[in-house]
N, C-alpha and C positions, 0 to 999 in steps of 0.2 A: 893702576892701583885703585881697590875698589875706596868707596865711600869710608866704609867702617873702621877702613882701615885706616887713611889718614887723618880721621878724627882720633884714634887710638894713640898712632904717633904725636898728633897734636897736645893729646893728654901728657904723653910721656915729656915733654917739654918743659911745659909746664912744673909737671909733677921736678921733675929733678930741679928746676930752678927753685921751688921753695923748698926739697930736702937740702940742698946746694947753700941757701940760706939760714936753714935751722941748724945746720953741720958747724957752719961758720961762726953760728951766733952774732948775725947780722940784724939791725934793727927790725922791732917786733912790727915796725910802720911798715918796713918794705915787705917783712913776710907777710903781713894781714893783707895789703893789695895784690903780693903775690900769688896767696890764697881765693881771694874774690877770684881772680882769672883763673885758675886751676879749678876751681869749681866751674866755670862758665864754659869751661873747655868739657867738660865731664857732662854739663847740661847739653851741650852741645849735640854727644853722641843718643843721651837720652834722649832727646826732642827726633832725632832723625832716625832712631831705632822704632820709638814708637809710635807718634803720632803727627812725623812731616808732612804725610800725604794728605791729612786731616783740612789741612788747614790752603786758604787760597793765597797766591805765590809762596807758598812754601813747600815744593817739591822739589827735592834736592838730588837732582840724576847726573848732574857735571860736575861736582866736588873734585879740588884740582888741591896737589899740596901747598904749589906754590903761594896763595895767598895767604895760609896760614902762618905758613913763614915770616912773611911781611908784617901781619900784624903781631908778631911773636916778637920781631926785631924793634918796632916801633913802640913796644909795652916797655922792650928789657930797656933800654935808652930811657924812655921814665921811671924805673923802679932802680935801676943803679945808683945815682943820687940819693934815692932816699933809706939805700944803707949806711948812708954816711953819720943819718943823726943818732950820737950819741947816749941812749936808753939808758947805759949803765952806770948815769948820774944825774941830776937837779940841771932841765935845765932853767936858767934864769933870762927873764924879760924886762927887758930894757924900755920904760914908758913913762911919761906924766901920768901919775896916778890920779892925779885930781879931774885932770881933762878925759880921762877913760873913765871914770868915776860920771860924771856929769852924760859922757856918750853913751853909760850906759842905763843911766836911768832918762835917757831922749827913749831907749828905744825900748822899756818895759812901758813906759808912758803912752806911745802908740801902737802899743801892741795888746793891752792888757783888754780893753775893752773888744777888741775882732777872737783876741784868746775864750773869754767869757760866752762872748754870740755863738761859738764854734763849740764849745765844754755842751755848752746850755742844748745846745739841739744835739749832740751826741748824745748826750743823758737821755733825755726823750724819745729817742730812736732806739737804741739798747732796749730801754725797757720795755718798748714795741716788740719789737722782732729788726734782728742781723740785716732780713731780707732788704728791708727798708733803704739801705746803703746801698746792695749793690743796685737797688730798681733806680738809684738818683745817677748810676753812670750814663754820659755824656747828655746828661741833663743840667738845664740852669736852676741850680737849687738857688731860690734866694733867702739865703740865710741873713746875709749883711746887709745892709740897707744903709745910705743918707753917709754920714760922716763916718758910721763904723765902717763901710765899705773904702771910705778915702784912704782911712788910715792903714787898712789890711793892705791895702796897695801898696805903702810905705813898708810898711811891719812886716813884707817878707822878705826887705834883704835883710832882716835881720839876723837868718837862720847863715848866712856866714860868718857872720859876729859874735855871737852871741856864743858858742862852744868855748871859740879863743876865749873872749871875758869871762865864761863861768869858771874856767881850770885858770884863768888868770888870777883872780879874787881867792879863789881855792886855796891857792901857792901863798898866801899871802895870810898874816898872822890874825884871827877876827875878824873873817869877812861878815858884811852885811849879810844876814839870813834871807831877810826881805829883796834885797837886792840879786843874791843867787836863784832865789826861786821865782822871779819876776823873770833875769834873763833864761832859764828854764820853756818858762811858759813863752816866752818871746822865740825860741827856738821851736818850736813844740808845734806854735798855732798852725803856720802853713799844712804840716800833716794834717793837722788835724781836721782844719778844712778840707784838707783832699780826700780824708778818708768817711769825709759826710758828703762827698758827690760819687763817693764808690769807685774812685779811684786810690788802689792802694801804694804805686811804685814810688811817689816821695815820701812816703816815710820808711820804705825801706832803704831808697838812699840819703833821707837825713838819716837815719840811726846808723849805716856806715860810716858815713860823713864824721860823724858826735863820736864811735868808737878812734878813728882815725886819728881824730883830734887827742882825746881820752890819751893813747898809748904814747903822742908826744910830750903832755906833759904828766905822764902817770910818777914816774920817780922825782917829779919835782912838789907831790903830796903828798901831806901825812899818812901815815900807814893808816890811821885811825879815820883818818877823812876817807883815806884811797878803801877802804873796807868796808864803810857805809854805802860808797859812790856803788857798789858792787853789788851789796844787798839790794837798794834799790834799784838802780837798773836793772836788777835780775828778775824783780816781780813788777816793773814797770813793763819789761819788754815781753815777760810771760803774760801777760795781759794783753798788751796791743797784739801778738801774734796770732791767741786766740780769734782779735778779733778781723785780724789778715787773712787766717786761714777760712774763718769764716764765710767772710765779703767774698773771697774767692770762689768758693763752695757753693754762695749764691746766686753769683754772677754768671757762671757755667754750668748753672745748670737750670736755669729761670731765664735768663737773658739773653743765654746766646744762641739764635738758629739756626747757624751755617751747618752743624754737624750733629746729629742726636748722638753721633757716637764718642764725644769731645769729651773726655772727661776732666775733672774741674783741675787735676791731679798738672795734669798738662799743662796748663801757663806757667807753672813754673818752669818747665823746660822752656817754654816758648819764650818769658822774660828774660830768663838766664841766659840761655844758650843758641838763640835765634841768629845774635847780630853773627856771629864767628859765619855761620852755618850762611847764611844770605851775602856776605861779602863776597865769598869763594863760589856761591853759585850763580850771585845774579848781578855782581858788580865788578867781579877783578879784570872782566874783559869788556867792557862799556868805554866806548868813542867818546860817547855826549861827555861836557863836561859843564857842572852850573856853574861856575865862578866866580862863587860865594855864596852864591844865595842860600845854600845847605847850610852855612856855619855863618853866617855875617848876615843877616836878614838886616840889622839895624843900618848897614851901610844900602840894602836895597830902597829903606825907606828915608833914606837922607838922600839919597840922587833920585824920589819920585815913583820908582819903580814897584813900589808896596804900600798900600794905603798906611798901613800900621808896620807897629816893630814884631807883631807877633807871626812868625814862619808860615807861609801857606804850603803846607803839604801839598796839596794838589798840582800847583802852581809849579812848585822846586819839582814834581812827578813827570809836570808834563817836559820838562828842560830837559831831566836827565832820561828821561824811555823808559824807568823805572822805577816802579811803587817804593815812596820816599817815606811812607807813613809806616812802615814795620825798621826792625832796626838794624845797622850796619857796623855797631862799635863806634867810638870814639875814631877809630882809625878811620874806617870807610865815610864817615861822616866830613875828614878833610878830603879824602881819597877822589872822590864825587864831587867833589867842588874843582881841585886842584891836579888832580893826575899823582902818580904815584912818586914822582921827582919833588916836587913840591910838600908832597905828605911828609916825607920821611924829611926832609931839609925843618918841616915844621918841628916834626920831633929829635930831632937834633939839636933844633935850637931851644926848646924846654930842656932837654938834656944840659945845655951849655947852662940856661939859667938858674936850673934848679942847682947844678952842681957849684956854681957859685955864692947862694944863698946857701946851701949847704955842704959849707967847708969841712971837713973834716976833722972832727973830735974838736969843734965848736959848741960852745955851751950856751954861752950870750946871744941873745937876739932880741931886736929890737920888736917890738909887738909889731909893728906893721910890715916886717921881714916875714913873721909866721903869716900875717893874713893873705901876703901873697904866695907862701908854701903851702897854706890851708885850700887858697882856693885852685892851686894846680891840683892837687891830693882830692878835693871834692870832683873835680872832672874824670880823674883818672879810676876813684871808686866806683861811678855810676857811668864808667866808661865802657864795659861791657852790655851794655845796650843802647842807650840813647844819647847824644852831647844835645843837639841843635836845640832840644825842649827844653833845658834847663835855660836856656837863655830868652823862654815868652817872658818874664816881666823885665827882660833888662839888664839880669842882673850882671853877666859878666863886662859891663857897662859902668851900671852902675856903682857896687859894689868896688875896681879898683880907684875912681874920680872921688867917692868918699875915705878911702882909703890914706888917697895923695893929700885930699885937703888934711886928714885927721895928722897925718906926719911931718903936714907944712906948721900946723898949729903948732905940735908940740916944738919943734925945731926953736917958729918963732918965741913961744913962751920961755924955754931955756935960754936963749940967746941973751935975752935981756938982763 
């Protein structure tokens, strides 16, 4: 079977499980990540019709069915669970308001100033010229300096927090203004630092991330709030696209010399649709196996084996026989570590858990129930290209250890 072809049927898969979902009127959560994949399966065929050959290891001449299967099966196992939450009414969160209250003005408090350092040089580059962003990719911009650089360290787990708190406060009768648009800007900064070193791909998976969030607790907001939330996001995100498509436009065509004939058009196939398309070509038959070191870097560097927590590409390249710095999917990323018995047992066992945290036609949840539904949902958004990166500063470390203490607090505070 040629190439075209089983990227064609892969689309067909796809495609029918989010008609198969909108038929049913199944929640709006699980059709929007079923949609992210249906598109990435659709990028897929783009990137290999037009400009695979373009680019180095990405010649795609051994496309086999079988691993798109696999990754097809390992997607549906995470999105079945999350037809179960119930959209078609209020759901309600269960939390110490006063203690989430206090957690959330910790984290507008060290975030507000690295938010400012980050606006303040966005402004001044805008008015420069676009170009300016992409000329700072994989360059050390030093924006933050001294204790604002301490705190940004901190201030970016907040971008899994802070979604949940903003529609949490939202839900609730006279939220703090100050305090909504504080944790706003507390979600906000990390893009926005990333999008002043010219790199643009976390803020297009915080803004999935933020809609994801959005559509669990949309029917538990005012129509009147839920309709503002809409207007502005609509000219927030018509704005930062401009300035995505931009940085892109500049970057490929000023920065990059492997191909004069790369047009800038192309990364997006290349981000979107890469991982499907490299699984099946350059890892579904691979021996090596890293053994964590692709998705667990922080355990390499607690037995020695890694100076730091942050993944050495190179490193995890030279383990597996194959360039580890382009992308494999969330699947391929356990695949590569663990072999294909292990992958699919991993994604079964998120299947077991998610379906447990979401019971069905369950309305109550306890807030620190969503931050661990929030932060499978955030993996599984920006899962169609890269897992192993979202975890350089820690976060999925960090991020549930704060989680456990914030729910040991409230427990203890009720208790008494």
């Amino acid at each position: 079977m040629e190439g075209q072809q089983i990227l064609i049927i892969n689309i067909a898969a796809y495609a029918l499980l989010l008609l198969h979902l909108i038929r049913k009127k199944k929640s709006r959560l699980s059709i929007f990540v079923s949609a992210i994949w249906c598109a990435s399966a659709v990028f897929s065929l783009v990137f290999y019709g037009l400009n695979g050959n373009n680019w180095e290891f990405r010649t795609y001449t051994n496309l086999t069915l079988q691993p798109f299967v696999f990754i097809f099966v390992c997607i549906l196992l995470y999105i079945i669970p999350l037809t179960r939450i119930e959209d078609r009414s209020a759901i309600l969160v269960d939390a110490d308001y006063s203690l989430l209250t206090i957690f959330s003005w910790i984290i507008v408090i060290i975030s507000i100033a690295p938010f400012l350092a980050n606006l303040v040089y966005a402004i001044n580059h805008i008015g420069e010229s676009l170009s300016s962003f992409a000329e700072n990719y994989e360059t050390e911009v030093e924006i933050l300096e001294g204790n604002v650089a301490i705190l940004n360290k901190y201030a970016k787990y907040a971008r899994t927090f802070s979604p949940i708190l903003l529609f949490y406060f939202l839900q609730r009768p006279n939220p703090n203004k100050l305090l909504l648009i504080g944790l706003f800007c507390a979600f906000l900064n990390p893009s926005l630092g990333n999008l002043n070193s010219g790199s643009r791909f976390l803020f297009a998976a915080d803004f999935l991330y933020l809609l994801a969030v959005y559509f669990i607790f949309s029917k538990s907001i005012d129509d009147n709030v839920r309709s503002r939330i809409r207007i502005i996001g609509s000219l927030l995100l018509s704005f930062f696209i401009v300035i995505f498509i931009s940085i892109s436009i500049f970057r490929f065509t000023t920065t990059n010399s492997s191909s004069a004939n790369i047009e800038a058009t192309t990364s997006f196939g290349l981000y979107a649709g890469e991982g499907m398309l490299n699984f099946s070509s350059n890892m579904w038959n691979i021996s090596r196996r890293t053994g964590g070191s692709n998705t667990l870097t922080v355990v390499d560097y607690m037995m020695g084996d890694n100076p730091t927590t942050v993944r050495d590409a190179d490193k995890v390249s030279a383990k597996a026989g194959i360039p580890l710095n382009i992308f494999y999917t969330v699947v391929g990323d356990f695949y590569i570590d663990f072999g294909p018995n292990v992958t699919l047992a991993i994604f079964f066992g998120i299947f077991l858990i998610l379906s447990f945290l979401l019971r069905k036609q369950k309305t109550h949840y306890s807030f620190y129930e969503l931050v661990w539904i929030c932060l499978f949902i955030r993996i599984i958004v920006i899962g169609f290209t890269y897992f192993p990166y979202m975890n350089l500063s820690m976060e999925l470390i960090y991020v549930p250890i704060l989680n456990i203490v914030l729910s040991f607090l409230d427990y203890a505070k009720n208790s008494q």
